[in-house]
N, C-alpha and C positions, 0 to 999 in steps of 0.2 A: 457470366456476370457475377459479381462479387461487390464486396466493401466490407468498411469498417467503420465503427464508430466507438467513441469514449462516453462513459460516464462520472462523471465527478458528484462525489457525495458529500454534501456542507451539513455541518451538527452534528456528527457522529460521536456520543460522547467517547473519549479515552477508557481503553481497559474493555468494551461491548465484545462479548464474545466470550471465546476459552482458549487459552494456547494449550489445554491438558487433553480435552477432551476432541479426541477427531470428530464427531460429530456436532460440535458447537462452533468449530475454530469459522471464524467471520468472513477471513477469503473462500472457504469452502464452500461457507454457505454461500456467497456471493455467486462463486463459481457455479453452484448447483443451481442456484435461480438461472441462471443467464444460460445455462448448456440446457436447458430443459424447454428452449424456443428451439423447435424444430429447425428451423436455418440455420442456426448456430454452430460453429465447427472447430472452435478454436475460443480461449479466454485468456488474457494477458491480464496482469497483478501489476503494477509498477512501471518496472522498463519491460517484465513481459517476456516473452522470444528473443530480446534481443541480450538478456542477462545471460542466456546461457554460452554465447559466444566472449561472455566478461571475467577474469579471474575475481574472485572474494574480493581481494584487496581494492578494484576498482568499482566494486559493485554496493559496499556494505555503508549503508548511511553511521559514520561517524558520529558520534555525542560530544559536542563541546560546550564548557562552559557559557553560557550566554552573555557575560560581561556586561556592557553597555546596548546590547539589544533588549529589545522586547519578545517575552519572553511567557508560558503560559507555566513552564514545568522550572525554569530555570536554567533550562540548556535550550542549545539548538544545534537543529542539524543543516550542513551546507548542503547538502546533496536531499533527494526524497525520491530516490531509486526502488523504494520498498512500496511505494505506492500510499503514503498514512497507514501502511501497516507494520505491524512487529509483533512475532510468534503469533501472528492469526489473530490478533486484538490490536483496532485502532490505535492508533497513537495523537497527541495531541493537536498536531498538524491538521491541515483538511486533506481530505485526498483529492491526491491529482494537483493539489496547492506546487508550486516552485519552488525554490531551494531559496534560502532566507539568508 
C-alpha cells in the first residue's frame, strides 16, 4: 500500500528563507518538516523525480518581460517547474500556482 499527495502553499511572502545559508534554505526546511512523518519516504520540490530525467534547458523556469500581463515583480514566468521556488527562497508566484 502506498500514495501520494501534494501541498500547495498560498501567501508565502517573496525572498522567506536563505539561498546562503544551508540551514535556512526554505525547500529544505520544507523537506525536513515533511521526511520527519515517519511514512514518509520520498519529497518532490516542483516537477520533483521527474526533473532528473529533464536536460536544464527544458527544465529551468525562464524570466520574461511581463508586457501586457499582470504582473507582481514585472516579469513572468511561462513555465513554474521550480515549484514557487528559486535558490531555496520563494519567489513571487504561489506554489504549485500554473504557468501564466
Amino acid at each position: 500500500m502506498g500514495g501520494s499527495f501534494e501541498v500547495i502553499a498560498r501567501g508565502v511572502p517573496p525572498g522567506l528563507g536563505s539561498y546562503a545559508q544551508w540551514d535556512r534554505k526554505l525547500d529544505g526546511r520544507l523537506a525536513q518538516a515533511v521526511m520527519s512523518i515517519p511514512a514518509i519516504k520520498a519529497v518532490g520540490i516542483g516537477r520533483g523525480p521527474a526533473a532528473a530525467a529533464l536536460p536544464g534547458s527544458r527544465l529551468h523556469d525562464e524570466i520574461l518581460p511581463a508586457g501586457n500581463r499582470a504582473s507582481v515583480l514585472g516579469v513572468v514566468r511561462p513555465t513554474n517547474n521550480a515549484g514557487g521556488l528559486e535558490g531555496a527562497s520563494p519567489t513571487a508566484r504561489k506554489s504549485g500556482s500554473p504557468a501564466t
